[in-house]
C-alpha positions in Angstrom: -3.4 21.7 -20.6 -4.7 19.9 -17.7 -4.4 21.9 -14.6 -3.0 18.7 -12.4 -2.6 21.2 -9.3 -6.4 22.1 -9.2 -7.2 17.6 -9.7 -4.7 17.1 -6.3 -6.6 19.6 -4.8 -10.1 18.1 -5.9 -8.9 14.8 -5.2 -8.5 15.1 -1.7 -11.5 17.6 -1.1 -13.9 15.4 -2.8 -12.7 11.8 -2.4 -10.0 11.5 0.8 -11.6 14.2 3.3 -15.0 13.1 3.3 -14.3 9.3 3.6 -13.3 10.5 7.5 -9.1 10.5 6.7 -7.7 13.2 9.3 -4.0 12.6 9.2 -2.2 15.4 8.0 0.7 13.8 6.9 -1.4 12.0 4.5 -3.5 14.9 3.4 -0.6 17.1 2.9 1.4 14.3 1.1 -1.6 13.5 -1.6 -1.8 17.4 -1.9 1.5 17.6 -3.6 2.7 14.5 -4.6 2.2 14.3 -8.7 -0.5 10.8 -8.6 0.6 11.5 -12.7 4.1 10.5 -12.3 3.3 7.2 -10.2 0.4 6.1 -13.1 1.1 4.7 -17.0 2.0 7.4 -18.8 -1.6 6.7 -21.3 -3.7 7.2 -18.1 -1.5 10.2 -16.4 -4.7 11.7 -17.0 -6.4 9.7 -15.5 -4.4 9.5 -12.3 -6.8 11.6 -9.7 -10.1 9.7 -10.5 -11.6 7.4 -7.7 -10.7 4.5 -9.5 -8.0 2.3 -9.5 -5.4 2.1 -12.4 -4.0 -0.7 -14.4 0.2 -0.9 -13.7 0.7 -3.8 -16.2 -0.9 -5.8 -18.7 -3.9 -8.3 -18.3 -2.7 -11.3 -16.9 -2.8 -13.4 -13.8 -0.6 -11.5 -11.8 -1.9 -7.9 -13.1 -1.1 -4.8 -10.9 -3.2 -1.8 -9.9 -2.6 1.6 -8.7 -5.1 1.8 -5.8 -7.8 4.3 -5.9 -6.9 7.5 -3.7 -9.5 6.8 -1.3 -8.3 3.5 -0.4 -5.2 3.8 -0.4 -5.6 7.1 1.7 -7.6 5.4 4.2 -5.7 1.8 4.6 -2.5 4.6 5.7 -4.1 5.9 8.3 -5.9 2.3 10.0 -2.0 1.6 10.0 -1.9 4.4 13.1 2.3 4.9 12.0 4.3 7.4 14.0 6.9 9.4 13.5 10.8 7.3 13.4 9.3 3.6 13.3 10.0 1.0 11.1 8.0 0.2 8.1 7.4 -2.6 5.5 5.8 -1.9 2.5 4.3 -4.9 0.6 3.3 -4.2 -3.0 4.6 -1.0 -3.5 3.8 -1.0 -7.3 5.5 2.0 -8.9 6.0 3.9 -5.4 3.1 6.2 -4.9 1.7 4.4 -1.5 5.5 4.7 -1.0 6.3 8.1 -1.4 3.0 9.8 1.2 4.5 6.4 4.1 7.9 7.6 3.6 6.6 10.8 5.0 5.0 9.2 8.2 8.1 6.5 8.7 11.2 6.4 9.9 12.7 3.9 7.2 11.1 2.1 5.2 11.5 -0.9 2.7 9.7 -1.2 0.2 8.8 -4.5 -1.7 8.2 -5.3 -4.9 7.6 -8.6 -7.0 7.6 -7.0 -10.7 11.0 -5.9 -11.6 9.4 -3.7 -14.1 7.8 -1.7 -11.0 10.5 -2.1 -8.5 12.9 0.4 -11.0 9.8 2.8 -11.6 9.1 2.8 -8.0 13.1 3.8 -7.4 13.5 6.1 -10.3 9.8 8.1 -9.1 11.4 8.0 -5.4 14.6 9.4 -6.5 13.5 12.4 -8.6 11.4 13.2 -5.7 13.9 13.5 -3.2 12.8 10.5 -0.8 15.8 9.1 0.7 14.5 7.3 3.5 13.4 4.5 1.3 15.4 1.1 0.2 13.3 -0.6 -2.7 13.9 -4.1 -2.8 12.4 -7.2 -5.3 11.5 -10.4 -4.3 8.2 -12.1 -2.8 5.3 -10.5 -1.3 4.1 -13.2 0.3 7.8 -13.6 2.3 8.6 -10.5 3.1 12.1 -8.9 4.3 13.1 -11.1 7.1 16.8 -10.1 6.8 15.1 -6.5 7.8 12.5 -7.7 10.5 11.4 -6.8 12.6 8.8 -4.3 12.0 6.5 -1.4 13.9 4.2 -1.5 11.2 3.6 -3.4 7.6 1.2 -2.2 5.3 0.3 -4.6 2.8 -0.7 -2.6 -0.7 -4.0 -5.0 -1.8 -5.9 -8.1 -0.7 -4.9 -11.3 0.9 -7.7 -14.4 1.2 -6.4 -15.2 4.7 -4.0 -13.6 7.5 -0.5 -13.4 6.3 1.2 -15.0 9.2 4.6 -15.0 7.9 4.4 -11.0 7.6 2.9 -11.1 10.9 6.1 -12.9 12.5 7.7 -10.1 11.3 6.5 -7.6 13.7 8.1 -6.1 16.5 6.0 -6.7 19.6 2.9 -3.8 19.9 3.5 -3.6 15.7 0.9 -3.6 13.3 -0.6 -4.7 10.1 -2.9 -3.8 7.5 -4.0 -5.3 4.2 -7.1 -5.7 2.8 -9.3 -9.2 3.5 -10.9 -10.6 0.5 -13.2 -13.6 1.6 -16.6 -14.5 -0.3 -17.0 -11.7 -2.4 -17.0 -9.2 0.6 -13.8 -7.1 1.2 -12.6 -5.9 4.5 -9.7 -3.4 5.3 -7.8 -4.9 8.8 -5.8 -4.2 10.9 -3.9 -6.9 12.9 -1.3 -6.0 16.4 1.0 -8.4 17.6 0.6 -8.6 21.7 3.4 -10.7 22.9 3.2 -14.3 21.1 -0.3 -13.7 20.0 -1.8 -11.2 17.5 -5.2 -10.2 17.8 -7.3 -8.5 14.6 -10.2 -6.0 14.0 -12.3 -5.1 10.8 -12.5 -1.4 10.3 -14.2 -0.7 6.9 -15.4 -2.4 3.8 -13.1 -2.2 0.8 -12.4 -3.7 -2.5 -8.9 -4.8 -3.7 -6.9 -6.7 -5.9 -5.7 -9.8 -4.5 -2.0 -9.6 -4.4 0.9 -12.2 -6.1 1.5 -14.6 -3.2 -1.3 -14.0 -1.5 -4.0 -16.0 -3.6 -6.0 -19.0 -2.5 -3.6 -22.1 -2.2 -4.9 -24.9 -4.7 -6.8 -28.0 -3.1 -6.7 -31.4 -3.4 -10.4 -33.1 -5.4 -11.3 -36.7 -4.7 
């Protein structure tokens, strides 16, 4: 029997801690909240390994359960305090989810794949989080109807700034995703200061590109 207590444990000891994440919301979340659940069930045991996961099958628009590091560590550049607003932008099957919804106020939660969408309610409800709404549609559009926001954390890479999640935040709000450009990945942060939102690169980091977010086609003569 695999002692999934003790892998929590080592997770954040040997992967989260020393990669310089300090929030305790986040450390005490990834402490106890079962990665297993949140992963296929023919790699639960593989869910606490710095890797990330496959969600669905091979395809164009394939999903991935972020390693714990990353994911750890693209929670804390979003700087979320306690009561504000939050978007969540790939949510997958809920595990990103389930350690904001314990930093946020409210929070929706978006999801493209249907599939996901009802794991990522049905892992939130057996867990007790309440202060979630799940809701499917484009990543790439985000929740207007329910903008604006303090802070949107985008779950994977973009190739570009997503400016149509950035006119959703409040004034002083934030967003993070991951930059993908040339081979070379870059965790960001973005604030919105009035009419104008300025951006900073805080650490290298590797992601999946998300639906919605890939490279527009071009035009050949």
């Amino acid at each position: 029997m695999v002692d999934v207590a003790t892998q929590r444990l080592n997770m954040v000891e040997s992967q989260v801690l020393p990669s310089d994440v300090t929030d305790r919301r986040i450390l005490q979340a990834m402490r106890e909240l079962p990665r297993e659940r949140f992963a296929p069930e023919t790699m639960a045991e593989l869910a606490y390994i710095d890797e990330a996961l496959p969600l669905t099958a091979p395809g164009p628009e394939r999903r991935w359960l972020l390693p714990p590091r990353l994911t750890a560590k693209l929670l804390q550049l979003a700087d979320i305090s306690s009561g504000e607003r939050v978007l969540h932008v790939g949510c997958g099957s809920g595990y990103g989810t389930a350690i904001l919804a314990r930093m946020a106020g409210t929070l929706i939660a978006l999801e493209s794949d249907e599939k996901l969408a009802a794991d990522a309610r049905s892992n939130l409800v057996e867990l007790g989080i309440a202060n979630v709404t799940v809701k499917t549609g484009s990543l790439n559009t985000g929740s207007a109807d329910d903008a604006p926001f303090d802070v949107i954390v985008v779950e994977g890479a973009v190739l570009e700034a997503p400016h149509v999640l950035l006119d959703q935040l409040k004034g002083g709000g934030r967003l993070v995703a991951v930059v993908a450009a040339d081979g070379v990945g870059t965790a960001t942060q973005w604030r919105r200061l009035g009419s104008s939102v300025n951006s900073w690169g805080a650490f290298d980091a590797v992601a999946p590109v998300l639906p919605g977010f890939e490279k527009a086609p071009s035009f050949v003569f």
